[in-house]
C-alpha positions as CSV (number, residue, x, y, z in Angstrom):
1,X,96.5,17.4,37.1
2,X,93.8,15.8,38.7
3,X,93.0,15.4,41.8
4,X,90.8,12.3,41.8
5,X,92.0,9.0,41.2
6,X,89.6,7.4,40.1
7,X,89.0,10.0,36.9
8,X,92.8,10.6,36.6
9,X,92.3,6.5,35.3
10,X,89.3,6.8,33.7
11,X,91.0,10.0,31.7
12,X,94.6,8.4,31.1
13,X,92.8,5.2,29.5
14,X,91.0,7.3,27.1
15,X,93.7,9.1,25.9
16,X,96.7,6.5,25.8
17,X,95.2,5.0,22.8
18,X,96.3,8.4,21.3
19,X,98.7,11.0,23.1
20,X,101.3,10.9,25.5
21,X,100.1,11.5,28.8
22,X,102.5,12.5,31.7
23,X,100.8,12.3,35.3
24,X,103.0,14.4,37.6
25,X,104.6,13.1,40.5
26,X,102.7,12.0,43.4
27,X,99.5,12.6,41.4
28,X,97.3,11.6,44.6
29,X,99.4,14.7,46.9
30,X,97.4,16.9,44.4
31,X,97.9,20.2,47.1
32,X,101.1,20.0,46.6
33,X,101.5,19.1,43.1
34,X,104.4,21.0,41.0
35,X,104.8,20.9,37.1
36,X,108.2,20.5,36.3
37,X,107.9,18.6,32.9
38,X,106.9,21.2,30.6
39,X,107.2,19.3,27.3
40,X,103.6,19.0,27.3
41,X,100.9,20.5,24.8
42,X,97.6,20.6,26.9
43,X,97.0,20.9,30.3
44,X,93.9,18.7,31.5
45,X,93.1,19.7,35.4
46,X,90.2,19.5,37.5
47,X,88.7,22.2,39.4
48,X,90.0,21.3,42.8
49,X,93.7,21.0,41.5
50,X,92.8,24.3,39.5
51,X,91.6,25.9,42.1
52,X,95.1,25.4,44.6
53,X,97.4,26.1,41.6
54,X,95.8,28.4,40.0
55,X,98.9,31.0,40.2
56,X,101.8,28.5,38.8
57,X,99.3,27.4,35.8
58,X,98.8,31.0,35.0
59,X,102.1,31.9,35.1
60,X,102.9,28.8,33.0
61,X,99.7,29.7,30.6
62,X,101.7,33.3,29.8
63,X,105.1,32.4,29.9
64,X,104.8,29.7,27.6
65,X,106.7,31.3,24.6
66,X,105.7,31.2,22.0
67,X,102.9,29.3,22.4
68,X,100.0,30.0,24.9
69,X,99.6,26.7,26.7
70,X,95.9,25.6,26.4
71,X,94.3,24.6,29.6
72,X,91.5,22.2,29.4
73,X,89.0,22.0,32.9
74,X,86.9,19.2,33.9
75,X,85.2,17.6,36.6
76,X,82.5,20.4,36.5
77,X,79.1,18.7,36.5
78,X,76.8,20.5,34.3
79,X,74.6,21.5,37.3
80,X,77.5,23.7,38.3
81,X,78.7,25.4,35.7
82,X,78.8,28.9,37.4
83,X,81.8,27.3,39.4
84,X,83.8,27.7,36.0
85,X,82.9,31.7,35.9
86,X,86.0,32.5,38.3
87,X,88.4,30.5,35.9
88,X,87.4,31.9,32.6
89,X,91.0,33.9,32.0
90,X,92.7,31.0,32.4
91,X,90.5,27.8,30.9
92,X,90.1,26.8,26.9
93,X,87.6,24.5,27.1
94,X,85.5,22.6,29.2
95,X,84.3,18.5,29.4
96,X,81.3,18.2,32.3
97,X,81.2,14.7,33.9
98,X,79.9,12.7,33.5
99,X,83.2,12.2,30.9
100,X,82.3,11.0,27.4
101,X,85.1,9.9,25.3
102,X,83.5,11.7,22.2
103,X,83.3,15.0,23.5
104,X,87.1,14.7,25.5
105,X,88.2,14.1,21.4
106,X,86.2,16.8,20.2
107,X,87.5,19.1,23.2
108,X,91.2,18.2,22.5
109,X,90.9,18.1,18.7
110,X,89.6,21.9,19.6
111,X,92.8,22.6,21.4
112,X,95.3,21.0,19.1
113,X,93.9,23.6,16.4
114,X,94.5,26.7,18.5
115,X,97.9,25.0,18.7
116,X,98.5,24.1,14.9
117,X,97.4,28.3,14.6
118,X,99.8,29.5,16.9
119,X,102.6,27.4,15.2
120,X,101.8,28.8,11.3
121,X,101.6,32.2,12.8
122,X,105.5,32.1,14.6
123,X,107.5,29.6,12.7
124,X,108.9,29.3,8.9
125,X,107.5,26.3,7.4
126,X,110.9,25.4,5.5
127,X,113.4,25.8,8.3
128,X,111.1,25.0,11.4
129,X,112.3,27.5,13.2
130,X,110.8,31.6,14.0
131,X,110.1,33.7,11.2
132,X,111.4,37.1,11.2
133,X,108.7,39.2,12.9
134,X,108.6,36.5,16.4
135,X,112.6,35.9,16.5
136,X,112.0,40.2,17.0
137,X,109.1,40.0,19.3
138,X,111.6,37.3,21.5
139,X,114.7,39.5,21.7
140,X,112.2,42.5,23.0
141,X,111.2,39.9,25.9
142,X,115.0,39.1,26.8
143,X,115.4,42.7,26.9
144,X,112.3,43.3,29.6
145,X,113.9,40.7,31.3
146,X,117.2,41.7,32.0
147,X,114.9,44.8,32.8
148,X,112.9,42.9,35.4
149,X,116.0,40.7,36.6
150,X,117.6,41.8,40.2
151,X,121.1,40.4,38.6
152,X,122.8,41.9,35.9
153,X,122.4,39.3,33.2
154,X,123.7,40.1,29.5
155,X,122.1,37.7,26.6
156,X,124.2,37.2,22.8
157,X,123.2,37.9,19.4
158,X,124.3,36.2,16.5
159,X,123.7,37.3,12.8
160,X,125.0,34.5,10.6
161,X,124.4,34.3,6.8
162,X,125.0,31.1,4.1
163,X,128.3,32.2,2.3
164,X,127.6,32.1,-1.5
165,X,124.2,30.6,-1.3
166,X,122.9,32.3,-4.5
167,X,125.1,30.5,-6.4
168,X,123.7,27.0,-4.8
169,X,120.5,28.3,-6.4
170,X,121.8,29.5,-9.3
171,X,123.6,25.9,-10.6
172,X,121.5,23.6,-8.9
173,X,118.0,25.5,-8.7
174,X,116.1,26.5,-5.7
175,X,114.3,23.1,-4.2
176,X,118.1,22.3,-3.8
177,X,118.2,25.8,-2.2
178,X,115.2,24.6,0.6
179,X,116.9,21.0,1.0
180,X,120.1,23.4,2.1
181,X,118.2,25.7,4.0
182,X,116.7,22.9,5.7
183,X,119.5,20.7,6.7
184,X,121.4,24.4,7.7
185,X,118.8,24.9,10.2
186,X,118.9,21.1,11.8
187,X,122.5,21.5,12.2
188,X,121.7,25.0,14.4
189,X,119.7,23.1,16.3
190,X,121.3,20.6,17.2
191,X,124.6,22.1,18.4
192,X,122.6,24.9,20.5
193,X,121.5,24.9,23.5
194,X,117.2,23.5,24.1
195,X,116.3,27.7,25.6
196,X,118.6,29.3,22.5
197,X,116.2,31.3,20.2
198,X,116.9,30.8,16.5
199,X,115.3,32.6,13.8
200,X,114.9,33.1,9.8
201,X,115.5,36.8,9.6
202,X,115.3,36.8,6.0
203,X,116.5,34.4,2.9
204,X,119.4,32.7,3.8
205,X,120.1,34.8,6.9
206,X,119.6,33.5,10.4
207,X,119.8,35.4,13.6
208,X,120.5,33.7,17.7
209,X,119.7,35.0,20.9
210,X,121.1,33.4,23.5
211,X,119.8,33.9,26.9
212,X,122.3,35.0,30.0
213,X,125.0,34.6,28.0
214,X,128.4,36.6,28.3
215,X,130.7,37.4,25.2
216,X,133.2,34.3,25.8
217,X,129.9,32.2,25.6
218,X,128.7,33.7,22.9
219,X,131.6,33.3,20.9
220,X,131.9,29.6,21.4
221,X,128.3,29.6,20.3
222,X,129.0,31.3,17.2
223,X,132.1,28.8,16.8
224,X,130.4,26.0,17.6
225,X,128.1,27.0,14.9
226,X,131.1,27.3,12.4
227,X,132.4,24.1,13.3
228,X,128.8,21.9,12.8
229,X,128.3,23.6,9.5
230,X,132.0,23.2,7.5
231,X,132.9,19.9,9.1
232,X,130.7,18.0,7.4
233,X,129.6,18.2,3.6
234,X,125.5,19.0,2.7
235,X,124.1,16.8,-0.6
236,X,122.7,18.0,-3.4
237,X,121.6,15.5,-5.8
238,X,124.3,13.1,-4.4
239,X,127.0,15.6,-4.7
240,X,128.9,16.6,-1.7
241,X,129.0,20.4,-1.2
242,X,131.0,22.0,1.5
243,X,129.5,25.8,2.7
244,X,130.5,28.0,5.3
245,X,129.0,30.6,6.7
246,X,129.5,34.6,7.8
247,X,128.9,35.7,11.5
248,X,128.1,39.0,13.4
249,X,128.0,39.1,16.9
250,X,127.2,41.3,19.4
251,X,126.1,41.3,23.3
252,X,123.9,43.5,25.7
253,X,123.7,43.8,29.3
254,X,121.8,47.0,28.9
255,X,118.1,46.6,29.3
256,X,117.1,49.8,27.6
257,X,118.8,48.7,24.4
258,X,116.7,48.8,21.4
259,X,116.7,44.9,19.5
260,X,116.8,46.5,16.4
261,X,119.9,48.6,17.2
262,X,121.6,45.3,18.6
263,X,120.7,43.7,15.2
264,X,122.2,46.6,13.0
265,X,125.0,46.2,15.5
266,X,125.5,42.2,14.3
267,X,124.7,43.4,10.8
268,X,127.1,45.6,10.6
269,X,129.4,43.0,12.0
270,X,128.2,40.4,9.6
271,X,129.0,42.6,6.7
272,X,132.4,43.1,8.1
273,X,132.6,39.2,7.8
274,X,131.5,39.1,4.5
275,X,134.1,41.6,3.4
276,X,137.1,40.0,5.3
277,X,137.1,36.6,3.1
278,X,133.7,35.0,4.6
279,X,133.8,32.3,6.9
280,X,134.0,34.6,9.5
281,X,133.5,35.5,13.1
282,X,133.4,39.4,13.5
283,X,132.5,40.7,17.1
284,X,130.5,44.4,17.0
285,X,132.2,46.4,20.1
């Protein structure tokens, strides 16, 4: 987001070598600029682009869950650096021009550590997806929004759990455990929708939010889910396995909810899964 040409050039040629850089549309209208790719890692702006949006990059800055998006400012000249006082809750770092290509990699290298932080703070490191405590923190945000929302929206919660996974441990050890754990995860993924919320709550037990999502929907969610795990066989040392899994659901459309009472709620569903034969899909009323 920059609002001169010439440096928007100068900037992209440094960093092509290295990153992905997307330019938004009609880079040279600058006023009227809007960020609608948000795929990005780092925000580079200048002071005059910063200056007109400074609301939508400080929304963006906070509501980028779960990471805070780092905002790097330049075309300051080192003459002027009380100009940067006014932007100092929303900035990370800072390049002066004139630009140096050492310092911009230094800068960003800088920035790409807060971000490698943030990740090893939120997510599991075997499934790739949010450990316990932030899949908690996210479903107390879904509940302040419905709060905050002028429509009545309701969001899903799914408990789902590996059927018989300690015994995949047991006979085949547990690196063959991970490598199941792993592929269980990529197969959530990939059948969810890109805003669902997916979290390791705890060994082989997963838990789903699904954002503005009725029970129908979450229901097809949960038997999509089915589906995408026993339809096609996981490998263990070159031996087909087929699992299934256990699922609790449960919904809200009340904002003063407790998440922890919706979980029990999907727990206790779970269980009831569990109990029935496995392979299940118990809904918590």
């Amino acid at each position: 987001m920059i609002s001169s040409k010439k440096d928007r050039e100068l900037i992209s040629k440094y960093l092509e070598s290295k990153y992905t850089v997307i330019i938004p549309d009609n880079p040279d209208d600058y006023e009227n600029t809007i960020i609608d790719d948000t795929t990005f890692d780092i925000l580079i702006s200048d002071i005059q682009s910063l200056s007109i949006h400074r609301g939508q990059v400080k929304t963006l800055k906070e509501c980028s869950s779960p990471f805070r998006l780092p905002i790097l400012l330049t075309g300051v000249s080192k003459k002027n650096k009380y100009e940067i006082d006014s932007f100092k809750d929303i900035i990370d770092e800072v390049i002066f021009f004139p630009l140096s290509p050492a310092e911009l990699d230094i800068r960003l290298d800088s920035l790409f550590k807060i971000i490698n932080l943030q990740k090893k703070a939120v997510i599991d490191p075997l499934t790739c997806v949010f450990r316990r405590e932030h899949i908690v923190k996210r479903g107390r945000e879904e509940l302040s929004r419905m709060n905050r929302s002028s429509n009545r929206i309701s969001f899903g919660l799914i408990m789902l759990d590996i059927d018989y996974f300690k015994e995949i441990n047991d006979k085949y050890g547990h690196h063959a455990g991970d490598k199941v754990l792993k592929e269980f995860s990529l197969r959530m993924q990939r059948c969810l929708r890109e805003y669902d919320i997916i979290g390791r709550y705890g060994g082989e037990e997963f838990l789903v939010l699904l954002p503005d999502t009725d029970e129908e929907g979450t229901k097809r969610a949960a038997e999509r889910l089915q589906n995408e795990i026993v339809s096609e066989p996981f490998y263990i040392n070159d031996k087909e396995i087929v699992l299934s899994a256990s699922f609790g659901i449960t919904l809200s459309d009340n904002p003063d909810e407790k998440i922890q009472d919706l979980i029990k709620q999907a727990d206790n569903a779970l269980y009831e899964a569990k109990n029935k034969g496995r392979n299940q899909i118990i809904l918590e009323k």
